[in-house]
N, C-alpha and C positions, 0 to 999 in steps of 0.2 A: 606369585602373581604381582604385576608391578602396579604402581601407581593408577595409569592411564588407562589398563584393561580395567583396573577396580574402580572408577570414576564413569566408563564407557558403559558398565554393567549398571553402576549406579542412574547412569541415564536413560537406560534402556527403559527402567525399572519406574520411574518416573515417567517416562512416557506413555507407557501402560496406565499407569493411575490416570493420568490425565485423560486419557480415551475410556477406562469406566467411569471417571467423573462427567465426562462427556455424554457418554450414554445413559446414566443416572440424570442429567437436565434435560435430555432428552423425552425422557419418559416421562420428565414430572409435567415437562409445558402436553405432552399429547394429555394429559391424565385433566387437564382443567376443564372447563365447561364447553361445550359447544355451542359455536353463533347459530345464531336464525340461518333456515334456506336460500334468501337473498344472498350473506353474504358467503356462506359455503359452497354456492354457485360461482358469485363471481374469484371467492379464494381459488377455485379448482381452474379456471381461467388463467389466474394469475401464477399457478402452476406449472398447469402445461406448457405455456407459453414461455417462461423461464426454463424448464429442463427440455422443451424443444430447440430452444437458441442456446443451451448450452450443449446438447448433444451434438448440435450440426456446426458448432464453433469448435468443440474439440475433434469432431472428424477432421476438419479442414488443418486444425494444426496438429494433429495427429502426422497428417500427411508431411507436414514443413518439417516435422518433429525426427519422420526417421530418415528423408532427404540430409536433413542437417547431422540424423550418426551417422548416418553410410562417407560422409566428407569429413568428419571427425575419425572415424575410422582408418581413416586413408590416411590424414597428415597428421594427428595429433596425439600423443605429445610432440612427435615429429614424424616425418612422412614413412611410413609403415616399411618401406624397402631401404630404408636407412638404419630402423628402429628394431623393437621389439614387438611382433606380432598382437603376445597377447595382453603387453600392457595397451596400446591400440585397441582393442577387441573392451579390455575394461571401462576403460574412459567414454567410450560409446554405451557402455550400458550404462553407467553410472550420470551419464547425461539424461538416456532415457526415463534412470530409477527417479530423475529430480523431477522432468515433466512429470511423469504420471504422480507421484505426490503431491504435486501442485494441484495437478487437474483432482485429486480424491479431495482433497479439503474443499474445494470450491464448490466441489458437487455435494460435499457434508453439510456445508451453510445453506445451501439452496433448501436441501429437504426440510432444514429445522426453520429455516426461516420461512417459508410459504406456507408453515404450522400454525408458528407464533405470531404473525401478521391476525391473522384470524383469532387466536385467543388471546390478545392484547385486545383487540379493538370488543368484543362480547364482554368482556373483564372491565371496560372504562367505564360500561353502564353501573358498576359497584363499587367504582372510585379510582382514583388515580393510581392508589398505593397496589392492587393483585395488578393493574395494566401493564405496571410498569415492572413489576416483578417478572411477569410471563415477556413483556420484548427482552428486558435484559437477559432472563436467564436464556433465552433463545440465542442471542447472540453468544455467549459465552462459550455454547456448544459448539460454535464456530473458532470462538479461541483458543477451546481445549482442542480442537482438533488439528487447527494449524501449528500450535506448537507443538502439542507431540507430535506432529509428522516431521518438523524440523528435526525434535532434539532424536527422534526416533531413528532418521532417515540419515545422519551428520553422523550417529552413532555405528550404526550397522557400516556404510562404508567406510568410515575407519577401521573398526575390527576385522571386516572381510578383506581389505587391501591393505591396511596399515600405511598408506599412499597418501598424503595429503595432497599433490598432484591430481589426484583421482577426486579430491572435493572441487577442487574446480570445474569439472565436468558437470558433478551433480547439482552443484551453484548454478551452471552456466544454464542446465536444464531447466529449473525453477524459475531463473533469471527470465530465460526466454518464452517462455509459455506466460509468465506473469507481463511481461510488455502485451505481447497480445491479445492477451484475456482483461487485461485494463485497458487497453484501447478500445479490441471490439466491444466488450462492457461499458463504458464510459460511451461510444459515440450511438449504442442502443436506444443507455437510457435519458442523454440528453434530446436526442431525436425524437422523441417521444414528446417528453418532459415541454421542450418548446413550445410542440406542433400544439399538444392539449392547452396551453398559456395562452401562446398566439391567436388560437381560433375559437377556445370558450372564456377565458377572461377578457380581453382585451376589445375581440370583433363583437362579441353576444353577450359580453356581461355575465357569464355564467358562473356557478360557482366550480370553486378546484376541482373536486371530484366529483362533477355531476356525470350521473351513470349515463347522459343524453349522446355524451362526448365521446365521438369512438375511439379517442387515442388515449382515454384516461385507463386501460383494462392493460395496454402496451406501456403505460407510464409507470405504472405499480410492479410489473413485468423487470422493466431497467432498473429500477432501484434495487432489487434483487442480482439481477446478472451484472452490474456497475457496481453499487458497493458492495454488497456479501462475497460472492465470487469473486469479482476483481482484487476489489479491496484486499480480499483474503490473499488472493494470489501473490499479491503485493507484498505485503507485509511477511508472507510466507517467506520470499524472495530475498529483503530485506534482512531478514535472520540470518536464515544458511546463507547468503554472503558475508554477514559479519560474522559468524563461527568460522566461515572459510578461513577470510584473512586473518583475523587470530589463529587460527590453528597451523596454517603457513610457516606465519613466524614461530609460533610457540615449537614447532619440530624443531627450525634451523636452531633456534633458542637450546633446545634442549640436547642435538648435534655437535652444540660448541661447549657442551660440558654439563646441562641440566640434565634434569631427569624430570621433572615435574610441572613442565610449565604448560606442555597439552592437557596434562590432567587437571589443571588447575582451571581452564578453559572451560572444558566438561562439567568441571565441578560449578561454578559461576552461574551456565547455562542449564544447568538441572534445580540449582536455588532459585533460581529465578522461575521457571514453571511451578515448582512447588509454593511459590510465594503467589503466584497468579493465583494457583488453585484455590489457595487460601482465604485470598480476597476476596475470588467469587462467589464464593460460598458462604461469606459472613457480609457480601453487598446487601442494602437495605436500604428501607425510603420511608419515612413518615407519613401517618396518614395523611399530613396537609404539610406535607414538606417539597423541596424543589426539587426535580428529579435533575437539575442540574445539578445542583450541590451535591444530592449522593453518587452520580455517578463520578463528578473530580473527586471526592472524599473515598468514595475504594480505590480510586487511582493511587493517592495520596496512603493511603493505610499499605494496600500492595507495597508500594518505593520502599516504606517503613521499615515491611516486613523481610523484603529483599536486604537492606542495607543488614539488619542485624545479622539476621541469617550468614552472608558472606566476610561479615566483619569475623563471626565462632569461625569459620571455615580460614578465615586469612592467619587466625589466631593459630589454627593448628597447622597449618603450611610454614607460617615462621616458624613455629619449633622446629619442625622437621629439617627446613629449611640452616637452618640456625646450628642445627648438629651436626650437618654439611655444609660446610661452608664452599665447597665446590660448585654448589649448583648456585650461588647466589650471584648471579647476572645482574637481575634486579633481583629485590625484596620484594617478598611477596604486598608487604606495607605498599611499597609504590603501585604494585597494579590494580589492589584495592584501591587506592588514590584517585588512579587513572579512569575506574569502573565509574567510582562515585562521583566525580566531575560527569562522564555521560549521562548518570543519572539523573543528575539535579539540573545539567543543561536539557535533560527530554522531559522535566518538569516546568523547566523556564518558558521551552518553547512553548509548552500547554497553554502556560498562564497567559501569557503573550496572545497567546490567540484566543484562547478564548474573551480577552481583554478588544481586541476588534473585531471580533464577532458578534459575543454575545445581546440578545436582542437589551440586556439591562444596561448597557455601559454608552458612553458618547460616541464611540464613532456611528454604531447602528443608529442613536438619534440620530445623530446630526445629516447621515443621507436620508431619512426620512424625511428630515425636515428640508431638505434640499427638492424633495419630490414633490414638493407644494408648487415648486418653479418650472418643473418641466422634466423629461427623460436627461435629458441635456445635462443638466445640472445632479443628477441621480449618478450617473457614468463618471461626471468628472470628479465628484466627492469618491465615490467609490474606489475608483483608481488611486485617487491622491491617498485616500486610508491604506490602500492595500501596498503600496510602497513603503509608505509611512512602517508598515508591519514587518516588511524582510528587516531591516536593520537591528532590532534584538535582539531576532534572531541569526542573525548573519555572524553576529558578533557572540552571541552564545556560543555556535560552533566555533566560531574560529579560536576565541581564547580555551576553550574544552580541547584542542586539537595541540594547540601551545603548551597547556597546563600539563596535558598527558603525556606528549613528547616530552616533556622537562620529568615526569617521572619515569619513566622507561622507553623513549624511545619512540619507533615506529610500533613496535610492539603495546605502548601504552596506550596508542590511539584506537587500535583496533579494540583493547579491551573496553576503554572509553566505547565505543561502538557498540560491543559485549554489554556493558553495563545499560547503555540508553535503552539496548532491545530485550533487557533481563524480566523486564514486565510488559511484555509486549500480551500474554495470555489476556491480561487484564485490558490492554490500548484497543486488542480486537473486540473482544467482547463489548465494550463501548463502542465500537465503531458501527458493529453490526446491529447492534441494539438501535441505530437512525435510521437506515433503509425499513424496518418489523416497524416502526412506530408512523413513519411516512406510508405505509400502507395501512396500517391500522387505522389513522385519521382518514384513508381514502375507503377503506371500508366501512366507519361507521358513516358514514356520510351517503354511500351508497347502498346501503344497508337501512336507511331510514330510521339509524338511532337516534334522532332527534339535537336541537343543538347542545344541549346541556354534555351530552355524551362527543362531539365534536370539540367542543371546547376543552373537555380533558383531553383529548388524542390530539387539538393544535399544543396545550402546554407542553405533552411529552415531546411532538415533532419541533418545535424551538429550539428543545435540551437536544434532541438530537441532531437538527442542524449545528448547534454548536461544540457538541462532542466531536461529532464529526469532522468539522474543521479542525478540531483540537490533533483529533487522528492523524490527520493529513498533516499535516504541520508535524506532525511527531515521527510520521512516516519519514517525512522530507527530511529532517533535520538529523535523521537516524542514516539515513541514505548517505549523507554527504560524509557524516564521520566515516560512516562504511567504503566509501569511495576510496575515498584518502588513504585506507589503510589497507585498501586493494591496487591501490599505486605504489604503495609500499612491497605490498607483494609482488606485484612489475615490475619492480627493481630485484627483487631479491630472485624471481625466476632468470632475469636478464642475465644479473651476475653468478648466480650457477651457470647458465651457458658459457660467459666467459672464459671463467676458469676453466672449464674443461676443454674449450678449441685453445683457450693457452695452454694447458698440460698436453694436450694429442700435436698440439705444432715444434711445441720445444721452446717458444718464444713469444712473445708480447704481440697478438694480432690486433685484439681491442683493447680500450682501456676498460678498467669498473666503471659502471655508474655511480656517481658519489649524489648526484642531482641534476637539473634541469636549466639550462643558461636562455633567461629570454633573450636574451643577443645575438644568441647561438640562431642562425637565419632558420636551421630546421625548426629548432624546436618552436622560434615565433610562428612557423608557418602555420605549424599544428594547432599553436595556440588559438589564431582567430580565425581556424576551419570549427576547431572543437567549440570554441564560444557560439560559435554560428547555430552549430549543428539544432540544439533543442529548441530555438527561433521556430525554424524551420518544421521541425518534428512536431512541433504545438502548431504551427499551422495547416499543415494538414492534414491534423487528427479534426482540426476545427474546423476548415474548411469540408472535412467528412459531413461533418453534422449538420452544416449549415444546409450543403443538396441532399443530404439523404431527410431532414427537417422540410425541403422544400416540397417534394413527392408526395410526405405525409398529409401537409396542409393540403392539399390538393387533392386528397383520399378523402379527407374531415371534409372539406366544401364540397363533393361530390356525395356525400352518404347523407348531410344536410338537404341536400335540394332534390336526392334522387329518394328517398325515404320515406312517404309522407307519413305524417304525425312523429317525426323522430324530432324535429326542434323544439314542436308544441308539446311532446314528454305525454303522447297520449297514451294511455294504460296499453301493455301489451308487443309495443313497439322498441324495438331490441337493434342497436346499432352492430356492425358485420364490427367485431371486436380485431377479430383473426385476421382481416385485411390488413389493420393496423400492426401489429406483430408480425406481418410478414413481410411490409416494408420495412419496417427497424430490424429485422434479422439479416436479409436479404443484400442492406447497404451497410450494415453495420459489418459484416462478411467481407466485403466486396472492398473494401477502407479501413479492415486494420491492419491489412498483411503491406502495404507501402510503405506508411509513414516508419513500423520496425525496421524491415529493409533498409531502407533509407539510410538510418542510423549503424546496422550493420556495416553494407558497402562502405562509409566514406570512413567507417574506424581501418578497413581494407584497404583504402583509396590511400589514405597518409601514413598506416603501415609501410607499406610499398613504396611508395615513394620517399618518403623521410627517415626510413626504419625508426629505430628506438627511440632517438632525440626526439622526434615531431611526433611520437606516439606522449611519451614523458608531456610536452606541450598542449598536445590535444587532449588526452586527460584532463590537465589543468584548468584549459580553456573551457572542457564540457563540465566539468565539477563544478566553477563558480558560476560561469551563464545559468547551468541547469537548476541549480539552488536558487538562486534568485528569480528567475522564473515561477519554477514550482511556487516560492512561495506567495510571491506576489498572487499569485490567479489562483489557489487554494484560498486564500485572506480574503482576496474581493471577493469573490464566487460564494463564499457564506456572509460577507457585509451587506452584501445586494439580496441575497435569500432572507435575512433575517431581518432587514430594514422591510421587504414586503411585509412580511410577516407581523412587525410592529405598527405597521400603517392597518395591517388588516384587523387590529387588535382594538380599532377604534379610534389608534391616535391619528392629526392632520389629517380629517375627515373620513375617516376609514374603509370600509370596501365600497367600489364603485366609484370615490373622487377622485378627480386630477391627481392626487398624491399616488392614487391606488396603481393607478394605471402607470405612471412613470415609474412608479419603484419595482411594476411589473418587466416592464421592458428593459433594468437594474438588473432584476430576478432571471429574466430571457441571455441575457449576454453574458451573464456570471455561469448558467446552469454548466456551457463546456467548459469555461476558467477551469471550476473549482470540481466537477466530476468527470471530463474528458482530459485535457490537454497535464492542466499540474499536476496530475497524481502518476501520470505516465512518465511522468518527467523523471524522476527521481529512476524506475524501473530502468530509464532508456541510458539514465548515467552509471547503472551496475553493471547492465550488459554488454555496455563498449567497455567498460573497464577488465570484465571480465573476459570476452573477446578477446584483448588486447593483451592479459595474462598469459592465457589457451596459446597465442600466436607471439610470445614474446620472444623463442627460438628463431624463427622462421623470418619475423621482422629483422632481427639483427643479421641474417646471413643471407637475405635477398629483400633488397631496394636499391631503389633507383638513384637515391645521394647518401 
């Protein structure tokens, strides 16, 4: 048995663990105390209405889902009457097997998290420390479950095809369900999220989650199918793209005379789940401790525990390595290098963001203190921080991208990639733990736990606004390495095609790719189509929210004036909840299937037209536009949430003054930034990359120049 099956089983095996550890915090959050009938009424609302919009979002991509194999069937790896039938026939399933793994985790998060909302928020009445224990471990279940479906799913189609070819599929599958499902997610729960702002803080003065509001039942609803689902999707996405592209190269790697550099892959991505696991399960919080600080401090202990972990594991690769000196391409020293550089840059980004987020640091004063002046000046601070914010980050990745190529290559960047998303079990679990905590303050508040119990579920919803960013930012930042090194793999598909229509002609038809000439007319062409593209792509995800936000408000002032005793909050009097969720489902349906499209065609459009060169370009152009996007509107989108937040907290006159109100209309403009348009962004730069892999044959032997 070689290497790679013995590493393949070892991840299999692990992935198992991870799904009974999953199931084991499963059953410990159902086993806690049950809330009051208020808020187990409104929990079972907040329910339905989430696995109603997620049942009728995956029918509808279900449908685009097998549209999309039956056309993968036909041309891909190349067109079926040129090709092989039934590698044809695999790559169509194996697109399939990535959808439906995506869609299973997203639906695993839902169920644990519309648990944990409810036993967080009954749990604050006894302090902050069982509150905060029951969202976290709730979210985790969600992180155990999307890595083992990654390291599970990467696993299985390796062993059953032995095709790396064939991960691209299953990439491409996950890739494309997670655009959609963070889009339609994202434009649900900002649509909501506004409409409730706009029409009870702002016009009535009311508070966040007063139960009077009929779009506050649809708000709690989106943070669920936006970040748990989406989110997950995402980051699911995120993974099995960068095991793709590492494992791409790691074959050709081990073709040109290795034996061990899939397996080392494997191995990487199975320590890293076992190091998650590890973290979450020794996560903890003080009784009067910040539940920010523990949740960066298991981030930080996980990194720890991965680095040592893979350092034993690099130790025993170089010996092996070391007694063959055949396989040694790179040392295994340099790809451990290449890991720990992405690590400590998917730490940097953390810090970074959570450094212009967090409600404790200056930038969130300083736009608070600017909402004393007016929305005006709320927008313009805001903005200015959130530019301010791509650049250490920008610069993180790119020297992480430098450093790793100087240790191995195109190959060191991918594992660089590898390493940022090695603790990604741990990045979910935090991430998911914001949406459970953002409902748990909307339940005790409509739950009538009084303010004391409010004020614990705002401190945990702060920490989670700023994990959350932290996420996002971690997402992003993981995306671009992952890019990069799936442009590497588009070059490495291109030049296998090469060689072989040079060996079947006898003679020199193309040259190799060695790289990308912005001079070269194609390739600029590509360039400032691809930079355009997520412009674009962000504005119509935003422009989604803004008319499907306009409908809702329109539903809230009609259930206000047609209701009576519904604004005066008279005993008994119960707002049409389900009106409101069925406009946010409805438009949110109807607006996410475009703006993907969108970005598909035009990777088609200069395919076709430019072949390879303008694809090489347009890559480029979408990688850096899209990074910097994503980050900027993730960065502001929690400056402006957490600057509300800080004003609500008493400071610059606190809820109800001129400060309150403009850092609302901060909080209104950020909610698509930072949960609709930038978190898609990153998804929409994997799957024209991937796309662009899928169709790297086809590009080079039919275009237009």
């Amino acid at each position: 048995m070689n290497a790679t099956i013995i590493f393949i089983i070892v991840g299999i095996f692990v992935s198992v663990l991870a799904f009974v550890f999953a199931a084991w915090l499963f059953l410990w959050v159902k086993r806690q105390p049950k809330a009051n009938d208020t808020i187990e009424t409104i929990g079972e609302y907040i329910r339905r209405g989430a696995l109603t919009f997620l049942r009728k979002e995956y029918l509808v991509l279900a449908k685009f889902a097998l549209v999309l194999a039956v056309l993968i069937f036909v041309f891909l790896p190349i067109p079926i009457w040129k090709g092989n039938f039934w590698e044809n026939l695999t790559m169509a399933i194996t697109y399939l097997f990535g959808t439906a793994f995506s869609a299973v985790a997203g639906r695993i998060g839902i169920e644990v998290a519309t648990i944990a909302n409810k036993k967080s928020a009954h749990s604050a009445q006894i302090g902050i420390q069982p509150s905060f224990l029951s969202a976290f471990r709730g979210g985790a279940v969600m992180g155990m479950a999307v890595v083992g479906a990654t390291l599970l799913g990467v696993c299985l189609v390796m062993w059953i095809t032995g095709n790396t070819t064939m991960l691209l599929g299953f990439s491409f599958g996950a890739s494309s369900l997670a655009l959609f499902a963070k889009a339609g997610g994202g434009i649900f729960t900002k649509t909501a999220d506004i409409s409730a702002d706009l029409v009870g803080k702002v016009e009535l003065g009311i508070p966040e989650d007063d139960p009077r509001n009929p779009a506050v039942v649809a708000d709690n609803v989106g943070d669920n199918v936006g970040d748990v689902a989406g989110m997950g999707a995402d980051l699911f996405d995120s993974n099995v793209a960068s095991m793709t592209a590492a494992l791409v190269m790691a074959a050709s790697l081990d073709k040109a005379g290795g034996t061990s550099y899939v397996a080392l892959v494997f191995c990487y991505a199975a320590l890293g789940l076992l190091a998650s696991i590890i973290g979450v399960f020794f996560a903890k919080m003080g009784k009067t401790g910040s539940p920010t600080r523990a949740l960066n401090m298991s981030t930080y202990i996980t990194t720890g525990i991965f680095a040592v972990f893979t350092l034993i594991a690099t130790i025993i690769f170089g010996a092996v390595w070391k007694a063959n000196p055949a396989v040694e391409l790179y040392s295994a020293w340099s790809i451990y290098g290449a890991a720990m550089v992405g690590l400590f840059v998917g730490v940097l980004i953390g810090i970074v963001t959570d450094y212009f987020t967090d409600d404790s640091k200056k930038p969130v004063h300083e736009v608070a203190k600017a909402s004393e002046t007016g929305p005006a000046f709320t927008i313009i601070s805001g903005v200015s921080y959130g530019f301010l914010s791509v650049l250490p980050a920008m610069v993180g990745i790119a020297i992480s991208a430098l450093v790793a190529y100087t240790f191995a290559g195109m190959f060191g960047i991918s594992m660089a990639a590898v390493g940022m998303l090695s603790i990604v079990g741990m990045i979910i679990s935090n991430d998911a733990y914001g949406p459970i905590v953002d409902n748990a303050r909307g339940l005790a508040e409509m739950g009538g736990l009084g303010e004391s119990v409010i004020e614990v579920a705002d401190k945990l919803d702060s920490a989670g606004n700023t994990v959350k960013a932290v996420t996002k930012g971690f997402a992003i930042g993981a995306a671009g390495l992952t890019v990069i090194a799936l442009l590497g793999a588009f070059m490495s598909e291109v030049n296998d095609a090469i060689a072989e229509i040079n060996a079947a002609a006898g003679y020199v038809v193309h040259q190799a790719l060695t790289g990308f000439d912005v001079t070269d007319p194609t390739v600029f062409f590509g360039l400032l189509i691809g930079a355009a593209v997520p412009a674009v792509f962000s504005a119509m995800l935003m422009l989604g929210v803004g008319r499907n936000a306009s409908r809702m408000v329109a539903e809230i002032h009609r259930q206000f004036n047609e209701i009576p005793g519904l604004k005066e909050g008279k005993p008994g009097v119960v707002p049409e909840y389900e009106k409101c969720i069925l406009i946010a489902t409805s438009g949110a349906l109807k607006e996410l299937i475009p703006a993907g499209l969108f970005a598909i065609v035009m990777t088609l459009v200069v395919g076709f037209v430019g072949g390879v060169s303008a694809i090489g370009g347009y890559l480029t152009g979408n990688i850096v536009s899209g990074l910097l996007l994503a980050l900027f509107m993730s960065n502001s989108g929690g400056l402006w949430d957490n600057g509300k937040k800080y004003v609500e907290a008493g400071n610059h006159g606190g809820k109800g003054s001129p400060a309150h109100k403009a850092a609302v209309v901060g909080d209104t403009v950020g909610d698509p930034f930072k949960d609709t348009a930038g978190p898609s962004i990153n998804t929409q730069i994997t799957v024209v990359s991937l796309v662009s892999s899928l169709l790297a044959v086809i590009f080079l032997t039919v275009s237009l120049f």
